[in-house]
CHARMM internal coordinates of N, CA and C (Angstrom, degrees):
IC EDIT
DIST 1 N 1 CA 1.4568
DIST 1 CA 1 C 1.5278
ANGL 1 N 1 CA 1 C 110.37
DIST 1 C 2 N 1.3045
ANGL 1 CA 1 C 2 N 118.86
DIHE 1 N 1 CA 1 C 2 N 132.52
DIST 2 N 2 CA 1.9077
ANGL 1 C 2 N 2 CA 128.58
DIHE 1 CA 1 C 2 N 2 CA 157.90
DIST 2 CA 2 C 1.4139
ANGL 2 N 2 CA 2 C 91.44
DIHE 1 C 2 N 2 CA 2 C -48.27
DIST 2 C 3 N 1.8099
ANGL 2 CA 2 C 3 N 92.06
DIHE 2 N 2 CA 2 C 3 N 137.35
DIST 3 N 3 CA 1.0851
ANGL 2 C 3 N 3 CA 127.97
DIHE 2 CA 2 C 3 N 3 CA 137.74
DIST 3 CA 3 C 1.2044
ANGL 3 N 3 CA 3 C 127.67
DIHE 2 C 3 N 3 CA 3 C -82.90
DIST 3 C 4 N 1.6092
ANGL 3 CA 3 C 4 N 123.54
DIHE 3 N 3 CA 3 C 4 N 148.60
DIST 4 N 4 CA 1.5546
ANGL 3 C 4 N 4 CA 124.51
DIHE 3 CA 3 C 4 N 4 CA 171.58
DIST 4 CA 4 C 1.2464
ANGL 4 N 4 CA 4 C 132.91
DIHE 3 C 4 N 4 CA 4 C -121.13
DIST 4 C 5 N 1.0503
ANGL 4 CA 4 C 5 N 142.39
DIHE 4 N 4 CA 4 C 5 N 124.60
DIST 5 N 5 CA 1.6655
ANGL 4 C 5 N 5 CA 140.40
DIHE 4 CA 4 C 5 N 5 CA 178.06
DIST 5 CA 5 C 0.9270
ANGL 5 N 5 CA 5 C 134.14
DIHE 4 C 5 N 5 CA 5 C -107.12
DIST 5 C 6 N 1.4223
ANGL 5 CA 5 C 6 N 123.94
DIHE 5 N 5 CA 5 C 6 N 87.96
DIST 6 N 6 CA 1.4905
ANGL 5 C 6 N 6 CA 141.51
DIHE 5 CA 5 C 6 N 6 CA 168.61
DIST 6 CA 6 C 1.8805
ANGL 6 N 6 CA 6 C 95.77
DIHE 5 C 6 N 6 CA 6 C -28.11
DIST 6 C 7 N 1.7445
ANGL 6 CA 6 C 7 N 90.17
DIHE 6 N 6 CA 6 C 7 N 115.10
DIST 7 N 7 CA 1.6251
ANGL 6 C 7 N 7 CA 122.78
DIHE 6 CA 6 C 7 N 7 CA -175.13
DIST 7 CA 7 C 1.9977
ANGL 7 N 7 CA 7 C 93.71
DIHE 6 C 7 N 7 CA 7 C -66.42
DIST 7 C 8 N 0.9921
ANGL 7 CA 7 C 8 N 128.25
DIHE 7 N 7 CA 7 C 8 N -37.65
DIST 8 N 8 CA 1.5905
ANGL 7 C 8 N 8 CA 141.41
DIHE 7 CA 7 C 8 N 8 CA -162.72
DIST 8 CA 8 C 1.7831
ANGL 8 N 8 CA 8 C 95.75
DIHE 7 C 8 N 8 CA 8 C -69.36
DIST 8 C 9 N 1.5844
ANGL 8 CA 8 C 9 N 117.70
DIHE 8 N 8 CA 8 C 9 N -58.51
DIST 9 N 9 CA 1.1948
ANGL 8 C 9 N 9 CA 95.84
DIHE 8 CA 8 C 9 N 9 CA -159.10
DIST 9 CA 9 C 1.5136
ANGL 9 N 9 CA 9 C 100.72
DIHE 8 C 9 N 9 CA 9 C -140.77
DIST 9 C 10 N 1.3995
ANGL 9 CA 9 C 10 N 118.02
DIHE 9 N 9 CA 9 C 10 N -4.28
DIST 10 N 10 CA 1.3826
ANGL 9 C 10 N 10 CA 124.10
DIHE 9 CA 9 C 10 N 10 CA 167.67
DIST 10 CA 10 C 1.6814
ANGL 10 N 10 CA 10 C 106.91
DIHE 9 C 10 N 10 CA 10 C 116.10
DIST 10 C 11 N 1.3732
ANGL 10 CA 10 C 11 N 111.94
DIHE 10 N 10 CA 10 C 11 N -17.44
DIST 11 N 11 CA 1.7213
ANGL 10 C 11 N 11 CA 98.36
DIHE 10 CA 10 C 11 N 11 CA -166.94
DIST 11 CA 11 C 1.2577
ANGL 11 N 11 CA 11 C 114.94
DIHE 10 C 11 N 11 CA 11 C -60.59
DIST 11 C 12 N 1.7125
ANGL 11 CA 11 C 12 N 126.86
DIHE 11 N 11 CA 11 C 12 N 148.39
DIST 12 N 12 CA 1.1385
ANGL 11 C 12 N 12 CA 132.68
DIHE 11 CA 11 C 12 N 12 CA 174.60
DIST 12 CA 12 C 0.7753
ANGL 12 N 12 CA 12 C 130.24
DIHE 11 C 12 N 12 CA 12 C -93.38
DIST 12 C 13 N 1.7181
ANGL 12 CA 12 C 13 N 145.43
DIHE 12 N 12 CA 12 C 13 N 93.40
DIST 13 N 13 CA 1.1545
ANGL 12 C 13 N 13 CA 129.77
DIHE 12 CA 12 C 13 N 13 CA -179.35
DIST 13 CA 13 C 1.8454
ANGL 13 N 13 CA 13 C 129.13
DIHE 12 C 13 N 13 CA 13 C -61.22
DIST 13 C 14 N 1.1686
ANGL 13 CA 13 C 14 N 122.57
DIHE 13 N 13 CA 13 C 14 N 108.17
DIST 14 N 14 CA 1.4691
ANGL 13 C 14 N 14 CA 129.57
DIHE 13 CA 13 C 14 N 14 CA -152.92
DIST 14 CA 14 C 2.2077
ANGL 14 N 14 CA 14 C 86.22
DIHE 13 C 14 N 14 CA 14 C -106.26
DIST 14 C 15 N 1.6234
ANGL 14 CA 14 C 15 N 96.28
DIHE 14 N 14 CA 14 C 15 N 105.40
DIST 15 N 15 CA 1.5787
ANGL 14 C 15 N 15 CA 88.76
DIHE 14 CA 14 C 15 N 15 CA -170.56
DIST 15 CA 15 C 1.7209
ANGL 15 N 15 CA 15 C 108.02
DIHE 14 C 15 N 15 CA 15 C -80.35
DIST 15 C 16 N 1.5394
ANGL 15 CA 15 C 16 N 112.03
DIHE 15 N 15 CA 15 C 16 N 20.52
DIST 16 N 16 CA 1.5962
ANGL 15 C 16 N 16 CA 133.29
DIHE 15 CA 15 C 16 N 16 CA 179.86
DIST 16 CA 16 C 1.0790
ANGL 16 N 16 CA 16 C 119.43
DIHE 15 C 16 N 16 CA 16 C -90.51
DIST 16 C 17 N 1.4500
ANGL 16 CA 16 C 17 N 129.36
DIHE 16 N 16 CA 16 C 17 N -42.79
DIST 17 N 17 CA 1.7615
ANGL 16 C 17 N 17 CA 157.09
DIHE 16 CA 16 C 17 N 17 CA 115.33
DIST 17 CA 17 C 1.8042
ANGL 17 N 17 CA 17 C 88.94
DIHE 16 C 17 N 17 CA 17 C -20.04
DIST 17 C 18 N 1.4958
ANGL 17 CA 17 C 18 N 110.17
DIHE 17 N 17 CA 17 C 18 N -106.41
DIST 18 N 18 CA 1.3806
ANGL 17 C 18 N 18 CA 115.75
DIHE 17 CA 17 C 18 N 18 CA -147.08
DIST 18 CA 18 C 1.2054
ANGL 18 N 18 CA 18 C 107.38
DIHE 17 C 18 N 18 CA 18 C 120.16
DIST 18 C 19 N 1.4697
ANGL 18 CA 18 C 19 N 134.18
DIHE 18 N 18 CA 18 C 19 N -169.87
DIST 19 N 19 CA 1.7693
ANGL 18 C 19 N 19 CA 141.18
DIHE 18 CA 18 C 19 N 19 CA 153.17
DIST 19 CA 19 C 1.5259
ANGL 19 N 19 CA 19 C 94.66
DIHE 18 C 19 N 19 CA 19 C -121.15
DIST 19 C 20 N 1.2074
ANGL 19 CA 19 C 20 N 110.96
DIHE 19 N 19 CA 19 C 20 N 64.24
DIST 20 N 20 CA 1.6419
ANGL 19 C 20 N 20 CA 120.20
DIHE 19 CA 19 C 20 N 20 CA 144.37
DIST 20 CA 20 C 1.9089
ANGL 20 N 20 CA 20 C 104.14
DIHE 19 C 20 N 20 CA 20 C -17.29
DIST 20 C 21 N 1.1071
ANGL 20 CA 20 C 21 N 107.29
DIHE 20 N 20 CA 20 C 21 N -81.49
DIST 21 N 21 CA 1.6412
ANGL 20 C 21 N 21 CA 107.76
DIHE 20 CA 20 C 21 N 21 CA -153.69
DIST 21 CA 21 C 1.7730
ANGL 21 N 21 CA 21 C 94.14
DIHE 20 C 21 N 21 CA 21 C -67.36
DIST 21 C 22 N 0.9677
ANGL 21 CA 21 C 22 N 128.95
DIHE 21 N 21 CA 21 C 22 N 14.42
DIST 22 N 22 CA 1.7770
ANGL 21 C 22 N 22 CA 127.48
DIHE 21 CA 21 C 22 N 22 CA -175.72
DIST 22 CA 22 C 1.1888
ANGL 22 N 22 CA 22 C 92.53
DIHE 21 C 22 N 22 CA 22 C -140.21
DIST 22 C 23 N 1.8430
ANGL 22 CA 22 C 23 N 127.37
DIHE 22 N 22 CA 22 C 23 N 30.98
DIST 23 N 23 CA 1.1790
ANGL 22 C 23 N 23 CA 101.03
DIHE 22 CA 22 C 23 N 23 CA 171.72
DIST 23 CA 23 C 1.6067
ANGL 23 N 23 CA 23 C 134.47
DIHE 22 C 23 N 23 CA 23 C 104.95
DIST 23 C 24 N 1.5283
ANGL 23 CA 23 C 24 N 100.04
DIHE 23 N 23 CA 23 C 24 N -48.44
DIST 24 N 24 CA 1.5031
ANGL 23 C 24 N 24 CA 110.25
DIHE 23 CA 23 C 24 N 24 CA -157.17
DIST 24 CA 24 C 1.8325
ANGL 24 N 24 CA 24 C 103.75
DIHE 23 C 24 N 24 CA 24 C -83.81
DIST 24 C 25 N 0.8730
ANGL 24 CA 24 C 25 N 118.97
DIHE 24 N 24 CA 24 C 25 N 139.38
DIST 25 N 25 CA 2.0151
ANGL 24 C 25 N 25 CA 117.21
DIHE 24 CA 24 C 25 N 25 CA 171.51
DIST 25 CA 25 C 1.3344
ANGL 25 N 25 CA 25 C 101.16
DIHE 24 C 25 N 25 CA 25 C -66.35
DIST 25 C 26 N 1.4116
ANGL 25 CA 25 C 26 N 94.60
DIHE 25 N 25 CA 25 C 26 N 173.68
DIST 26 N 26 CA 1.1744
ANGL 25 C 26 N 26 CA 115.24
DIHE 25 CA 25 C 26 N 26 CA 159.36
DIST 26 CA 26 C 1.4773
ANGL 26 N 26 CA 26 C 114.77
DIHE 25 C 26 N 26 CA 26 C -80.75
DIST 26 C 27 N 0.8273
ANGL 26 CA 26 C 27 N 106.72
DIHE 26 N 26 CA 26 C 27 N 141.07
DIST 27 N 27 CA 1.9377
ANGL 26 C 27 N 27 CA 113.75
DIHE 26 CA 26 C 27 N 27 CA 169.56
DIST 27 CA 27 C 1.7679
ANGL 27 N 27 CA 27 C 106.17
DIHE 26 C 27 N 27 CA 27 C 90.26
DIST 27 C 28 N 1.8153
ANGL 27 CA 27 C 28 N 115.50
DIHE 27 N 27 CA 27 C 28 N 16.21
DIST 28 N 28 CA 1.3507
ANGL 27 C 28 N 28 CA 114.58
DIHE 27 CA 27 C 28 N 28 CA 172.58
DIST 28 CA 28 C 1.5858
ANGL 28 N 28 CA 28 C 100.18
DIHE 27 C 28 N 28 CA 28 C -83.38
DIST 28 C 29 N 1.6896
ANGL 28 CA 28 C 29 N 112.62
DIHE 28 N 28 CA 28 C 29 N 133.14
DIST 29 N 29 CA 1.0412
ANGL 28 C 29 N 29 CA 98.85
DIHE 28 CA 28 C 29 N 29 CA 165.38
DIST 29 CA 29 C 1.6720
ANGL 29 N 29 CA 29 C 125.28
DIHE 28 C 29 N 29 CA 29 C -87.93
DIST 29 C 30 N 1.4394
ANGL 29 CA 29 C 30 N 130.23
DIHE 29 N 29 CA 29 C 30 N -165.20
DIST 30 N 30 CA 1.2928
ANGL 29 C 30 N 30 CA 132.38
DIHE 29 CA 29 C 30 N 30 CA -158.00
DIST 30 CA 30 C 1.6691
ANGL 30 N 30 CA 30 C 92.12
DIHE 29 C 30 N 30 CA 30 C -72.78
DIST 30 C 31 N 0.8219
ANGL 30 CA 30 C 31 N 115.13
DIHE 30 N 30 CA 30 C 31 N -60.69
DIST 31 N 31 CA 1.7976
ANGL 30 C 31 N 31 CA 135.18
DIHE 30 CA 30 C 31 N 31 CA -168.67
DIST 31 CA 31 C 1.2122
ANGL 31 N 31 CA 31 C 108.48
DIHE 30 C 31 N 31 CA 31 C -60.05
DIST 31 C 32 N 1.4738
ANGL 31 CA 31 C 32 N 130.39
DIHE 31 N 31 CA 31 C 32 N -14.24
DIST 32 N 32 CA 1.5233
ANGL 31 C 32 N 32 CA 141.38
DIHE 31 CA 31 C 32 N 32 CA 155.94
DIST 32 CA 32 C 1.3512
ANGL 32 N 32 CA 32 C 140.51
DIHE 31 C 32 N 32 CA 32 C -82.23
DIST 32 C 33 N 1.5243
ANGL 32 CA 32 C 33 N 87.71
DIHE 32 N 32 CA 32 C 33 N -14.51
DIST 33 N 33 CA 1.9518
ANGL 32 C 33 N 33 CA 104.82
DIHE 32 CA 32 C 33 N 33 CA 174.70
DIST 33 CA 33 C 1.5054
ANGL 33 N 33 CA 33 C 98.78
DIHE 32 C 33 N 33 CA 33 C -78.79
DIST 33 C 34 N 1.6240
ANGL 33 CA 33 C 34 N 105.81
DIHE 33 N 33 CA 33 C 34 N 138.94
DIST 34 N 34 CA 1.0060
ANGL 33 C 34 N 34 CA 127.23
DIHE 33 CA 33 C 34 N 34 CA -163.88
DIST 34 CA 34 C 1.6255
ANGL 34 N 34 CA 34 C 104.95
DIHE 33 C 34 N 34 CA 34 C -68.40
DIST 34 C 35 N 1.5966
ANGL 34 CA 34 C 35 N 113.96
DIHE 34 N 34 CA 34 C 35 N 142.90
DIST 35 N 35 CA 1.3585
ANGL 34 C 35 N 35 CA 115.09
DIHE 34 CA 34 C 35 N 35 CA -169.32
DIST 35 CA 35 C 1.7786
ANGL 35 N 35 CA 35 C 114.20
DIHE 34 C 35 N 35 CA 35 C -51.21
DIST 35 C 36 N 1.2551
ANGL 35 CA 35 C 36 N 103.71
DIHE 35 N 35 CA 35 C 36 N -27.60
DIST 36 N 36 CA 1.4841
ANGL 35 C 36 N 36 CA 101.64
DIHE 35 CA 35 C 36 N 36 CA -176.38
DIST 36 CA 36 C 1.7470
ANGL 36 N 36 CA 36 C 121.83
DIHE 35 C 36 N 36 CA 36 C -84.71
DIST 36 C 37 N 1.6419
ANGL 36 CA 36 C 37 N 102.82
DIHE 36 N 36 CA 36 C 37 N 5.29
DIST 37 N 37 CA 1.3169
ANGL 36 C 37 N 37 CA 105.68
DIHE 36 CA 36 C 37 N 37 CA -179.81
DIST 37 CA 37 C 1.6986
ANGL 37 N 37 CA 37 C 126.17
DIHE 36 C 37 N 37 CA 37 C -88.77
DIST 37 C 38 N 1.4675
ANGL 37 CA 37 C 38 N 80.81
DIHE 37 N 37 CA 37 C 38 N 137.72
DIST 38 N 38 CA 2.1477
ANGL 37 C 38 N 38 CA 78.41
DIHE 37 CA 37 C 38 N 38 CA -177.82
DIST 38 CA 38 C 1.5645
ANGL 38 N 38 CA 38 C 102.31
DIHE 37 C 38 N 38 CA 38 C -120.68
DIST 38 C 39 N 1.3303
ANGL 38 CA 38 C 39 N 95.15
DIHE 38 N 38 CA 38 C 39 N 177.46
DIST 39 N 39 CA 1.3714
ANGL 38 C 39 N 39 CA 139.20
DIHE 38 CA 38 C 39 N 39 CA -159.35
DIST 39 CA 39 C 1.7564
ANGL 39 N 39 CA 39 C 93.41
DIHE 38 C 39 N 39 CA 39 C -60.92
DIST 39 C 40 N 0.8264
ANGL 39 CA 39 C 40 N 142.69
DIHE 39 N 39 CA 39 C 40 N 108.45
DIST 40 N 40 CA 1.8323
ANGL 39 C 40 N 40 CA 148.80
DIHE 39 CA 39 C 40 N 40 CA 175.96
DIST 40 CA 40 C 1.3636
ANGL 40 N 40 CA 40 C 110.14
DIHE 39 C 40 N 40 CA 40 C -53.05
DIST 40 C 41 N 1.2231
ANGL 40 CA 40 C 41 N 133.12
DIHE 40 N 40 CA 40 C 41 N -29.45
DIST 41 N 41 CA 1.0540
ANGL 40 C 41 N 41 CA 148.87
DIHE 40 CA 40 C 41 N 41 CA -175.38
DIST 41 CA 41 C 1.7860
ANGL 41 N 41 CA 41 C 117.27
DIHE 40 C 41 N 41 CA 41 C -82.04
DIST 41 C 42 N 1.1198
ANGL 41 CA 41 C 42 N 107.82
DIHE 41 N 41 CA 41 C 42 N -56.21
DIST 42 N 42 CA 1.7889
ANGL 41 C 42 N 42 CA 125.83
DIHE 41 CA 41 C 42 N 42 CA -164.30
DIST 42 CA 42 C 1.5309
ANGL 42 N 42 CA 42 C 97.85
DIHE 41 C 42 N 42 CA 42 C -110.15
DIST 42 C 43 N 1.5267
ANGL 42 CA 42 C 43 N 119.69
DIHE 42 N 42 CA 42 C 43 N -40.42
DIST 43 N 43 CA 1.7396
ANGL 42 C 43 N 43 CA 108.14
DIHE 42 CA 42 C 43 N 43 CA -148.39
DIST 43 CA 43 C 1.2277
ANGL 43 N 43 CA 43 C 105.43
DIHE 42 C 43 N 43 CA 43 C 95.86
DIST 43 C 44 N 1.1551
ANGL 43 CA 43 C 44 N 150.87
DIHE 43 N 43 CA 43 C 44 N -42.95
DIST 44 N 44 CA 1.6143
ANGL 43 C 44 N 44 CA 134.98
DIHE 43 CA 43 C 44 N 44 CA -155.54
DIST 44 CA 44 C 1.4180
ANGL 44 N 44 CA 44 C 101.68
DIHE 43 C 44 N 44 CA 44 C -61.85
DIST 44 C 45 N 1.1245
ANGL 44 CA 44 C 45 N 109.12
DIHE 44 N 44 CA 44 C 45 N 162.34
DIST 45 N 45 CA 1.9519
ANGL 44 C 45 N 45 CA 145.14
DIHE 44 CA 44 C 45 N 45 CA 152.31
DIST 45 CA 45 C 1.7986
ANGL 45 N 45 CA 45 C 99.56
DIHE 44 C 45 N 45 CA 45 C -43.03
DIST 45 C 46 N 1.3377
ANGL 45 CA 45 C 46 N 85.87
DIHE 45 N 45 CA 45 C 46 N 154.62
DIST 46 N 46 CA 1.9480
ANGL 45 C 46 N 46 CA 109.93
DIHE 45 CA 45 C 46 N 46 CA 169.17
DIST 46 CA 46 C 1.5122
ANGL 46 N 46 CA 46 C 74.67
DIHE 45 C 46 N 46 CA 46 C -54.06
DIST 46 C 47 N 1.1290
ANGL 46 CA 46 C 47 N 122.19
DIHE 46 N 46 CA 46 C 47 N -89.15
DIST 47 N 47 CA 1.7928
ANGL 46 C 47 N 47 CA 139.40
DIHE 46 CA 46 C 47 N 47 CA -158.00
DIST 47 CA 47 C 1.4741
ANGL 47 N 47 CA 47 C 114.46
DIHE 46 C 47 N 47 CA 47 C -18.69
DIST 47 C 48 N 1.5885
ANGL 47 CA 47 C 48 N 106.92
DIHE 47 N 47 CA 47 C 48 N 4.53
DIST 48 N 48 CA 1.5783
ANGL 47 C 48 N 48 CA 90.83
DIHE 47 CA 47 C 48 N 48 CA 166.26
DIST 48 CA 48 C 1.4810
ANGL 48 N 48 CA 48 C 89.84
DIHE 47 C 48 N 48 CA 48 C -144.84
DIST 48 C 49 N 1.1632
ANGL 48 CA 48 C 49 N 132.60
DIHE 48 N 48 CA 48 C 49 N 52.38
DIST 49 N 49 CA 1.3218
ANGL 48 C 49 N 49 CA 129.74
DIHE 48 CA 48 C 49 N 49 CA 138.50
DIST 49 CA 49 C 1.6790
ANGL 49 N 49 CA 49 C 113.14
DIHE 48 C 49 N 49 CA 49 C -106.37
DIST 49 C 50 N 1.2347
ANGL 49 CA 49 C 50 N 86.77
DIHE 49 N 49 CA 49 C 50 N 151.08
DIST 50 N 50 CA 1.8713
ANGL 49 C 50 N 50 CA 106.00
DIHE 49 CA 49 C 50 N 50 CA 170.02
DIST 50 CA 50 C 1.4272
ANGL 50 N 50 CA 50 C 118.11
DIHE 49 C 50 N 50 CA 50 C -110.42
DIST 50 C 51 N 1.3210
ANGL 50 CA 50 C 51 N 109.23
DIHE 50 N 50 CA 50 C 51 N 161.77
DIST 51 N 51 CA 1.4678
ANGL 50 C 51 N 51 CA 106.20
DIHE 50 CA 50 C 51 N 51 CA 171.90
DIST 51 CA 51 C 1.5307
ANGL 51 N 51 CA 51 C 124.09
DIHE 50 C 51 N 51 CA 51 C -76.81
DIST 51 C 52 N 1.4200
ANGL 51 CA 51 C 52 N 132.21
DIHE 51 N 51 CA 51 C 52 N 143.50
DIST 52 N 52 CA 1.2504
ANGL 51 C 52 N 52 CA 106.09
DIHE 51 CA 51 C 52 N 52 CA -173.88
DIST 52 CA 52 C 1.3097
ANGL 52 N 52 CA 52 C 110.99
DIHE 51 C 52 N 52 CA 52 C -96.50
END
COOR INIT
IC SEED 1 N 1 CA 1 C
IC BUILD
């Protein structure tokens, strides 16, 4: 699975991890987190991560 990196502050979303503490499993990929989910780190939107 792609990894992703929020352009704002660097965090990687690893969809192997997941966002456990926001909820998310392990093994969700990027394109499956729910539209209203952000970045754990900053707050931002999907909309400012890239692929790494």
């Amino acid at each position: 699975m792609k990894k992703w990196v929020c352009t704002v502050c660097g965090y990687v979303y690893d969809p192997e991890k997941g966002d456990p503490e926001n909820g998310i499993e392990a093994g969700t990929s990027f394109e499956n987190l729910p539209d209203d989910w952000t970045c754990p780190v900053c707050g931002v939107g999907k909309d400012m991560f890239e692929e790494e």
